[in-house]
C-alpha positions, 0 to 999 in steps of 0.5 A: 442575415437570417442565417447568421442568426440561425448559426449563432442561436445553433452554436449557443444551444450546442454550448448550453447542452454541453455541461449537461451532457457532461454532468450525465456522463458523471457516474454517482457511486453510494457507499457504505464504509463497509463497501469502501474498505472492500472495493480498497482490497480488491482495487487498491494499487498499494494492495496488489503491490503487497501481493506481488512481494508475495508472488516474488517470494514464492518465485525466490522459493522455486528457485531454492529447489536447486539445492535438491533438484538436479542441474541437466546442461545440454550443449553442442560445440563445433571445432574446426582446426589443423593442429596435430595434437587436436586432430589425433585426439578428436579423431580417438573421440570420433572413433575414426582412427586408422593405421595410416592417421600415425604416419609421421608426415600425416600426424605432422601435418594433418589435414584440417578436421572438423569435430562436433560436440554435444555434450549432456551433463547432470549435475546432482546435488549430494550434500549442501548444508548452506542451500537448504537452510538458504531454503528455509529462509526464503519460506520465511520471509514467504510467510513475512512478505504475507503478513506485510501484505495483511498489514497492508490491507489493514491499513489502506482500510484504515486510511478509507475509513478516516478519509470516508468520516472525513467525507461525512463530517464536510458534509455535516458542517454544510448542512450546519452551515447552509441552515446558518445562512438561511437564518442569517439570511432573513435576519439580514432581509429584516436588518436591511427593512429596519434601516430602510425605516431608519430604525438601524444604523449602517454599521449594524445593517453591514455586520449581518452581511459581513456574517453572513459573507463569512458563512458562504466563505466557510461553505466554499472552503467545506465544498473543497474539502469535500472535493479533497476527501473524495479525490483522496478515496477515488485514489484509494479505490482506484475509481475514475475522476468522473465519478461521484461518491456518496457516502452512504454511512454516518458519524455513528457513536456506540456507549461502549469504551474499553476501560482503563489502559492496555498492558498486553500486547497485540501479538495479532498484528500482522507487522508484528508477526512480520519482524518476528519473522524477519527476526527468525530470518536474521538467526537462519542468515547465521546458520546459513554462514556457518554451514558454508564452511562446510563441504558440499558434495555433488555427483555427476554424469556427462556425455560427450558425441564426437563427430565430424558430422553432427549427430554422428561418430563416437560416444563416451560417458563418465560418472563421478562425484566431486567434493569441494570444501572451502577450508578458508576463504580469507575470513569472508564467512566469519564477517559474515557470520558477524553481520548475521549476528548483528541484523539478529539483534536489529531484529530484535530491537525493532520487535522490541521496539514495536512492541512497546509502541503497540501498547502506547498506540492502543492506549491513545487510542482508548484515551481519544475515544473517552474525550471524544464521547465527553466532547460529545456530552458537552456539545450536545448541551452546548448544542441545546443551550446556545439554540435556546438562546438564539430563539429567544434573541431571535424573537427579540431582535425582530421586536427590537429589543436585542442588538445586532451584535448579541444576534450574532453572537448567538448564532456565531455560538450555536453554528460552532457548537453544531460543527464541534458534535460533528468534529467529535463524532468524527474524532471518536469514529476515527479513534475507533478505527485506530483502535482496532488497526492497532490492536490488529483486527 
């Protein structure tokens, strides 16, 4: 018996220590906004895609240096066979023809021969209008694929920064919440001492506790939200699940709003400069369908060693050029060239299109950061005003003088003035950082 319980009170200890040891496995990581957006660049998975699409345009570059380069094919074929022709020309090439091989019964019926091949053949390119234009497009959609992978990093940062303010506001809202409830707290200790003494009705006993339920319903929806906005940035930062983060930053508000709204451009927006760049692609596409009208010449230089033995026998050698002109393929480059044209004003009207979505993006912006710092303005006085009057309800309820429900409403009105400065300072932090991704710094 002694050691069943020994073995029970073993296993409940291992049971208790468990959750500690797993909570001490837990890895805390503090980070400032800075930091996040950093730790995003190097660790994000949708970055180094962007830059693997770099890495496969400069592989599509190496491969256009073929339109300059010379082509060496070294190949060995062997051949075994009876037939008179073949017999009587392979053995030319093999530089091992007698008199006795023009016999008639010899060349009728010859002997079965055996001829090895290696051929060496460098071809060299002369003139090729389409391939070095096909060049010049694959460097520019090199430098595309670069700005792509700039805008890429812009806005991963952008999407950390509202996921990291959203982390920040969660977390503001619980303090809010958590002093909501410790006040709420004592006035339902003290509404349940009043109706002990018979100097409250029930019903206003119940309605701190319903209050009071309401705010703990609120703090374990804000801890979700805290747990969402956290998965979402380990995702970001491609940090492990174990890991906590803590923000180290705040819902800071500067006094400096641009003024009036925006009639340039962002020109430095990296996708901007990419779909220029997609455009100038479209114009070289065109280019590239009306040179493949043009003759490409190539020279070339081949060896042959024949042998009935490999490695051995007679050699050979030719040099030459070949031009080959394409005077109608069937009306496949004029589609061609027409496509061109068409993807070129697609180009454009998607620059255009862009352009023009630029302004009003930075003009949103602008405006949401303006009504966030009025929406600023009010709540604080809110703030201040809706405090006052809780205290002095506060004051009153304990001597008796107020009622449960203008308790509650105080402090209903001041915990919400509280969570509404800390949705505007959030929208505002987020206005900015929209403001500068659009404009593109």
């Amino acid at each position: 018996m002694k050691v069943y319980k020994a073995l029970i009170s073993f296993c409940m200890a291992g049971a208790l220590t468990l959750p500690l040891q797993a909570k001490a496995d837990d890895t805390t990581v503090k980070l400032s906004l800075s930091d996040a957006i950093s730790m995003a660049r190097q660790n994000n998975s949708s970055i180094k895609a962007a830059r693997s699409r770099i890495d496969q345009a400069e592989a599509r570059v190496v491969q256009t240096r073929q339109s300059s380069l010379p082509k060496v094919t070294l190949s060995e074929t062997l051949m075994v066979t009876n037939d008179p022709g073949a017999a009587l020309v392979f053995k030319l090439q093999q530089k091992s023809l007698q008199n006795s091989d023009f016999d008639a019964e010899k060349m009728t019926h010859p002997a079965v021969i055996n001829d090895f091949n290696t051929s060496l053949q460098v071809m060299q390119p002369i003139y090729n209008a389409d391939a070095a234009i096909g060049r010049t497009i694959a460097l520019t959609a090199k430098k595309a694929d670069e700005h792509m992978a700039v805008r890429t990093e812009e806005t991963i940062g952008f999407q950390v920064s509202k996921v990291y303010y959203g982390l920040i506001l969660a977390r503001k809202n619980i303090e809010a919440v958590e002093q909501s409830i410790k006040t709420m707290q004592a006035h339902s200790n003290e509404a349940a001492k009043a109706f002990s003494a018979g100097l409250m009705t029930k019903s206003d006993k119940l309605s701190t506790e319903v209050r009071l339920s309401e705010l703990q319903e609120q703090k374990l929806m804000l801890h979700d939200a805290i747990k969402d906005a956290t998965d979402a940035l380990k995702v970001m930062l491609h940090l492990d699940s174990h890991v906590a983060i803590v923000p180290t930053g705040d819902l800071l508000v500067d006094g400096v709003v641009p003024g009036g709204e925006s009639k340039t451009v962002p020109e430095n927006r990296a996708d901007l400069k990419a779909l220029e760049t997609s455009r100038q692609i479209a114009g070289y596409q065109a280019d590239m369908a009306r040179a493949s009208r043009m003759p490409r010449v190539n020279a070339f230089l081949q060896t042959n060693l024949h042998s009935d033995n490999i490695f051995g026998g007679g050699s050979s050698w030719g040099l030459g050029m070949n031009v080959q002109w394409n005077i109608f393929d069937g009306m496949a480059s004029s589609g061609r060239i027409q496509e061109a044209k068409a993807q070129e004003r697609e180009s454009m009207y998607n620059y255009e299109n862009a352009r023009s979505n630029s302004i009003a993006e930075v003009d949103k912006s602008i405006r949401s950061m303006r009504t966030a710092k009025a929406r600023i303005v009010v709540a604080q006085k809110s703030i201040e005003e809706s405090k006052v009057s809780l205290d002095y309800i506060g004051s009153q309820y304990k001597t008796g003088m107020a009622m449960t429900f203008e308790l509650l409403m105080r402090e209903q009105a001041y915990t919400y003035a509280k969570m509404r400065l800390n949705q505007a300072k959030y929208d505002y932090c987020v206005a900015k950082s929209e403001l500068a991704y659009y404009k593109g710094n």
